[in-house]
N, C-alpha and C positions, 0 to 999 in steps of 0.2 A: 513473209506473212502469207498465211494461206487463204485462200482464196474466201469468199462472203459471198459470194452469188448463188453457192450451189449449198445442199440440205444439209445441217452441219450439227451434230449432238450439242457441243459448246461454244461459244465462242473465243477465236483463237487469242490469243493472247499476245499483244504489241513488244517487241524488243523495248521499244522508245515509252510504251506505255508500265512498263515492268522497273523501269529504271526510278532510284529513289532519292531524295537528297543524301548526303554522306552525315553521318552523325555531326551535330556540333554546328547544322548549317538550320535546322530547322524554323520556318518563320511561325509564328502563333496563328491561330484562327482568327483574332480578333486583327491582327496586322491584317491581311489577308483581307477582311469584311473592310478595313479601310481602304486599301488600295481598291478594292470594288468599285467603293463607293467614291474614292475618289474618279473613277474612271468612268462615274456615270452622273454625279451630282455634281450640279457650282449653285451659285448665286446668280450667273449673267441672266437667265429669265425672268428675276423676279421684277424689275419694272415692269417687262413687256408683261406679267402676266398681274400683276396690280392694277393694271388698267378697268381689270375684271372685278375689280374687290370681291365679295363674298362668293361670285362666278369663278372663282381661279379654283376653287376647293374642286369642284364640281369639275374640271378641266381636265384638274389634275388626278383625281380619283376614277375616273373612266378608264383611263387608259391605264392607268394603275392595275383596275381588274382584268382591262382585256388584253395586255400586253406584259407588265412588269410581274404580276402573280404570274401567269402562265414561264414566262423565262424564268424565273428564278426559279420554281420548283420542278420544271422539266430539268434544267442544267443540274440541279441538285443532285435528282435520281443519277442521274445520266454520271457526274463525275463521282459519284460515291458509289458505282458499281464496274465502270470503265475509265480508266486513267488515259493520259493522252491526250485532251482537249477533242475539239468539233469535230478534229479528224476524225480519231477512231469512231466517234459516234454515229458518223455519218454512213464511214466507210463500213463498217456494221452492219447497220441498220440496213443503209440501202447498197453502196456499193463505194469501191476505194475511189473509182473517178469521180462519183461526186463528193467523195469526201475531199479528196484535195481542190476540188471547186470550191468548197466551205469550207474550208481555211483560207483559200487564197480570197475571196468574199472578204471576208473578216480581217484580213489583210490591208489587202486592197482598198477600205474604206479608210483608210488611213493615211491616206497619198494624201488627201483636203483636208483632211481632219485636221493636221499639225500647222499649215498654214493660218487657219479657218480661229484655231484655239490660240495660236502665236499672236496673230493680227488683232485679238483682244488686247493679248499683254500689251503689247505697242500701245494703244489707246491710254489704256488706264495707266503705263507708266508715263505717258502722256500728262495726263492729267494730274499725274503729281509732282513732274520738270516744269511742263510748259505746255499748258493747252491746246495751245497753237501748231504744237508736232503732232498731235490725233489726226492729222490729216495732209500733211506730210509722208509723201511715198516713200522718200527714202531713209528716212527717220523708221516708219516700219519694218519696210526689206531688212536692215540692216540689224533691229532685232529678233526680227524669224531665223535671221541666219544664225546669228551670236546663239540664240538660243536653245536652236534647233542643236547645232553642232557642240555645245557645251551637254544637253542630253545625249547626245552620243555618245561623248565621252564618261559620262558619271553611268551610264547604262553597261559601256564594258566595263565595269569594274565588276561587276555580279548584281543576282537579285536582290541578294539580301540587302544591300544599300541602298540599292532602289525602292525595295519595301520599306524602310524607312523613311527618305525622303518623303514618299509619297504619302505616307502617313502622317507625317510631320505638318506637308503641306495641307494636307485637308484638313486635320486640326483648328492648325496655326489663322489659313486664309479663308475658308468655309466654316465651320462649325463655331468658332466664335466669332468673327464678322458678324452670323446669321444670329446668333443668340443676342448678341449685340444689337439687333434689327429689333426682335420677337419686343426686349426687355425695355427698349429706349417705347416702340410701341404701349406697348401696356403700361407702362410710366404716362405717359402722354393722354391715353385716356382716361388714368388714374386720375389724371390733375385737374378732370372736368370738361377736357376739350372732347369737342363730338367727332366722330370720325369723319374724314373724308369723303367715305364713299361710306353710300348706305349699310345697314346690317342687318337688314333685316328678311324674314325668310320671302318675300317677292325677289330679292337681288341672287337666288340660290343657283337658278338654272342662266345661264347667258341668253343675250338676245337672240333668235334664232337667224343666221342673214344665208342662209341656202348654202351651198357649195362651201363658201368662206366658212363657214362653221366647223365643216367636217376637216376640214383644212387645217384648221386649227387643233382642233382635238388631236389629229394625225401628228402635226408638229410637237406636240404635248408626247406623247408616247414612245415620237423616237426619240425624245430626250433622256426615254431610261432604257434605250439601247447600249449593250456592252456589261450586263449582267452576268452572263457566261463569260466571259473573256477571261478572268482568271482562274476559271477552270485547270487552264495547264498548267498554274503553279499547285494542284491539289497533291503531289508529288513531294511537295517541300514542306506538306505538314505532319505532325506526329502521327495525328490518326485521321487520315483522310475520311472515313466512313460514316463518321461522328462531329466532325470539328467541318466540313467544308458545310452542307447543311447546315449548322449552325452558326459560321460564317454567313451565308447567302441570306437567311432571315433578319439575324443582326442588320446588313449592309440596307435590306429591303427600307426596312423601319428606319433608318437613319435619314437612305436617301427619298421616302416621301416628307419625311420632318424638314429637310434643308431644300426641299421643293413649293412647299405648302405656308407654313411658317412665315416668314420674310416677306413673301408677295402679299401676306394679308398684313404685316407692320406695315408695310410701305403703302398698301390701300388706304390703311388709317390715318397717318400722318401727312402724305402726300395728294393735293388734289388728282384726278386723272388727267385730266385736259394742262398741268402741269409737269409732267412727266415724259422727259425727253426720251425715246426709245432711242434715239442713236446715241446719245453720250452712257445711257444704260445704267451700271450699276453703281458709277463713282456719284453722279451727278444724283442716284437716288439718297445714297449715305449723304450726302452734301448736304441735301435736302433735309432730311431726316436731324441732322445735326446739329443744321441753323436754328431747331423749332429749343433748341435747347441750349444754345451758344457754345456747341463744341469742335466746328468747323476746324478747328486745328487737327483734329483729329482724323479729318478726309486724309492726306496724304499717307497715314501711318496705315489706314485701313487700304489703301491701295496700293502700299507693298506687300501687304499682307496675301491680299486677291492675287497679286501675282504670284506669290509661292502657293498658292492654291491650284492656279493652273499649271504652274511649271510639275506638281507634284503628279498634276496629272496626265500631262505630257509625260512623264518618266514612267506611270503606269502601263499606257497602249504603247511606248516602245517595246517594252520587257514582256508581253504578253502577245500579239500575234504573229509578231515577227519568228519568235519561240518556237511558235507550233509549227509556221511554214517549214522553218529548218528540221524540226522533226523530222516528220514525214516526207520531207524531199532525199533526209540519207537513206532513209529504208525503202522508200518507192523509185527514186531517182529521176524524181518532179521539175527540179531543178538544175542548172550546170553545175560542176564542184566549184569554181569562184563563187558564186553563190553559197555554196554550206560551209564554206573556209570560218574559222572564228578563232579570236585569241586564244592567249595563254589562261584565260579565265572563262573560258568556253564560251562566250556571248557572241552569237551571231552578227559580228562587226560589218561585214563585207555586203549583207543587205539593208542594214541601216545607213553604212555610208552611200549603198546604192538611192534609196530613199531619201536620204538626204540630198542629191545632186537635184533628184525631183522635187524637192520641197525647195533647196534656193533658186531653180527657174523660175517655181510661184511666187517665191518672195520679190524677186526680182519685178515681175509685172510690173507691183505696189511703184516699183519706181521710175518705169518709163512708159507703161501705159494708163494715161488722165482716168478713164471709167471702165475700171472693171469691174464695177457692182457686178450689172446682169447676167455678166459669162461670168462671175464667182461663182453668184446665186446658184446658176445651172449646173456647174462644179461640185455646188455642193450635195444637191439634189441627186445629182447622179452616184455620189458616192452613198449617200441614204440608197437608192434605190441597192447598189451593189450587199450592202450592207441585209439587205431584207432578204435577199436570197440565201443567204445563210440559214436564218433563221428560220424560213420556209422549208429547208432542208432537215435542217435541226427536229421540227415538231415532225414532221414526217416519219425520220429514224427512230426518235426514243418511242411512237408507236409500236412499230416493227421490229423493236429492239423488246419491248416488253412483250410479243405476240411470240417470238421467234428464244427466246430465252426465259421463261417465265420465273425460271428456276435461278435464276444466274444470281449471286450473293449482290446484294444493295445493301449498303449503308441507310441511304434512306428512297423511300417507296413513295413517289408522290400521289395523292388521292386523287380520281376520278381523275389517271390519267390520259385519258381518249379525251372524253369532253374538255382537258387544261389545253392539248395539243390544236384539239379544235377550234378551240377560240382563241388561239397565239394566231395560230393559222389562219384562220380567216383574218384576223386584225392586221396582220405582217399584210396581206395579200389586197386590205381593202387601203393599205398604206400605202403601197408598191403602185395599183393605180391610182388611186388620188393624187400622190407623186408626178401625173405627166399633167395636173391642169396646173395652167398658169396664177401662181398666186397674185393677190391684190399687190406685192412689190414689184410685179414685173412689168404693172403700169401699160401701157399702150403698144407692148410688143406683139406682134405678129403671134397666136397659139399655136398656130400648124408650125412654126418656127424654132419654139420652143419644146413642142413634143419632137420633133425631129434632133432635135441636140439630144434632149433626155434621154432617149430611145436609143440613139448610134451611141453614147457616152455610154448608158448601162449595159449594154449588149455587147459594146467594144472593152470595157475595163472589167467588166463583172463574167461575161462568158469566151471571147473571141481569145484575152490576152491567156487565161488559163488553158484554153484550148490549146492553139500553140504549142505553149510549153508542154503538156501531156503528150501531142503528136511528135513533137521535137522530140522525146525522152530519150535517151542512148543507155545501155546493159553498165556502161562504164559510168552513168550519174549515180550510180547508187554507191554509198560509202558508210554501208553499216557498219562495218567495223574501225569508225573513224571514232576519236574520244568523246564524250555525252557530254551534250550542255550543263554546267556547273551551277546550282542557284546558290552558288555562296558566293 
């Protein structure tokens, strides 16, 4: 790869970014806009965000403009003119070290991610066996594990199976769950009964409660982090130039419908002050059910939610793990046990690396009583890693369009300075609000908590990629080692 730092006619063009799927393996745009959205949208919000009846619109519509529009049409521009995911764009844009800082960012946030989304499933399958294992550490541990390690194996078999599943899954356990939500809703007020929670336009804007507010808004917005992420499959579709933009718009609109939607059936049918935020989304259906005597139908909907998550757990496997291997054969980022992968080219040897990490966390679940708070901080700190990407990101497709003006695009995002700017500023007013202590963290020490936040983010998001760049050897690069397969 030649160099990005210095004054350059065009930009050069990636080994790893050049490489295509093989005929016969290609996935559709519309697969594609599902695995997105599976990888950015569920259901699990929508009590906590029903609490707000006619205020969840407004929640969720903020951060929609200042965060989810800005990612999806910068990523847009960005993979329908340079192929290669975060990396090339970064390394581009600004330079190849921090491009492998934003991949391994975007990586990286996925150490807690898979615990974080597992430790769901355990509940809700909970709740369809035996209540009473929802809270049960080893009953969970022992499905993160099962789970985790059953994804890794459906993950090396190729993409294309995974694009299925995972489309399958969102289908199957979000998209009619959720319509299932909107319809049983609007039935219910059909039949005369008044809503729950007011409708009226004084209920539009939330109570204002200082700090806590932005807190929340903040939490709203990174729940449509991971917009970009399939980016690096834009390789595996027919006409990348045309079809991943219209992937990303597709995904957009899906994933505010399955955000927005639900949380306002459940404001209508469900009082708020009855509304268990920790049993969550089974105990909402429940709810929802009873008003109509279909309670039998709780447990069918809660296998369904789990193949919703699992589909999305197979998503962020196949997608940053991907791009890490990239650019670690062509930069030589990483040791070769690290870029080693099967006979079907799937980067195995860092997912079963990550998986050793993810059954130490599962494990906690089972012999330490309260790990809420250090989860909480766990989890927090991998948001914060996660923003640093995306901070990088709006930076480069700047300087990507200042520096290339000319460069072929598929498509051209409008008034892209001002999109970049306000991702930018939103990621960064995220990144610190991130170090105050939320109302869960209850009577904890601050200065306590910002000091975990702080060494967590600084140690998993800049120290560990550090390292590894200083560590590199002439002998880690293995460009001419065979290309990841997406069939």
């Amino acid at each position: 790869m030649s160099t990005v730092d210095g004054p350059v006619d065009q930009p050069p063009v990636e080994a790893a970014a050049r490489t295509r799927a093989p005929a016969g393996s290609w996935i559709s745009w519309i697969a594609l806009a599902l695995m997105t959205t599976s990888s950015v949208a569920s259901l699990r919000p929508s009590p906590t965000m029903a609490v707000y009846g006619l205020a969840c619109v407004f929640l969720y519509l903020i951060p929609a403009i200042v965060f989810l529009l800005p990612t999806s049409l910068v990523s847009a521009e960005l993979a329908s003119g340079w192929e290669g995911g975060v990396y090339n764009w970064v390394a581009l844009g600004i330079s190849k070290p921090m491009g492998f800082l934003a991949v391994w960012c975007q990586f990286a946030m996925t150490i807690f991610y898979y615990p974080s989304l597992l430790g769901y499933v355990a509940s809700t399958l909970a709740y369809v066996i035996n209540p009473d294992l929802a809270s049960n550490g080893v009953w969970t541990a022992l499905v993160i594990m099962v789970a985790y390690w059953s994804g890794v194996f459906i993950s090396s078999r190729g993409t294309k199976g995974v694009a299925g599943l995972a489309s399958g899954g969102l289908i199957i356990g979000t998209l009619i769950p959720g319509a299932l939500l909107v319809i049983l809703g609007m039935v219910f007020l059909g039949q005369g009964n008044p809503s729950a929670a007011p409708m009226t336009a004084d209920n539009l804007l939330p109570a204002w409660a200082g700090i806590a507010s932005l807190v929340l808004i903040v939490n709203n917005f990174l729940s449509y982090s991971g917009m970009e992420m399939n980016a690096v499959h834009v390789s595996s579709l027919r006409n990348p130039a045309k079809e991943f933009p219209r992937s990303m718009f597709f995904a957009m609109g899906l994933v505010l419908l399955i955000f927005i939607l639900p949380a306002l059936a459940i404001s209508w049918v469900v009082p708020a002050e009855q509304l268990s935020l920790t049993a969550g989304v089974m105990q909402a259906f429940d709810a929802v059910f009873a008003q109509f005597g279909w309670q039998w139908l709780t447990p069918i909907i809660g296998i369904m939610l789990v193949a919703a998550s699992l589909g999305g757990m197979l998503t962020w496997l196949a997608g940053p793990s991907k791009g890490l291997l990239l650019i670690s054969r062509q930069e030589g980022y990483l040791p070769p046990f690290l870029q080693r992968v099967n006979k079907q080219g799937v980067q195995q040897n860092i997912l079963v690396t990550q998986g050793l990490v993810t059954t130490v966390i599962a494990l906690l679940y089972a012999f330490i009583p309260d790990v809420s708070s250090a989860y909480w901080i766990f989890s927090v700190i991998t948001t914060q890693v996660y923003l640093i990407m995306y901070l990088l990101m709006f930076v480069a497709a700047v300087r990507l369009r200042r520096k290339f003006p000319d460069h072929p695009r598929g498509y051209r995002a409008p008034m892209l300075v001002g999109l970049c700017g306000v991702g930018f500023a939103a990621s960064l007013a995220a990144l610190l609000i991130g170090f105050v202590p939320p109302s869960q963290f209850g009577g904890g020490n601050a200065g306590v908590y910002f000091l975990f936040v702080a060494a967590g983010a600084l140690g998993l998001g800049l120290l560990v990629p550090f390292l590894f760049y200083r560590m590199r050897k002439p002998s880690w690069k293995q460009p001419d080692q065979p290309e990841v397969s997406s069939s």
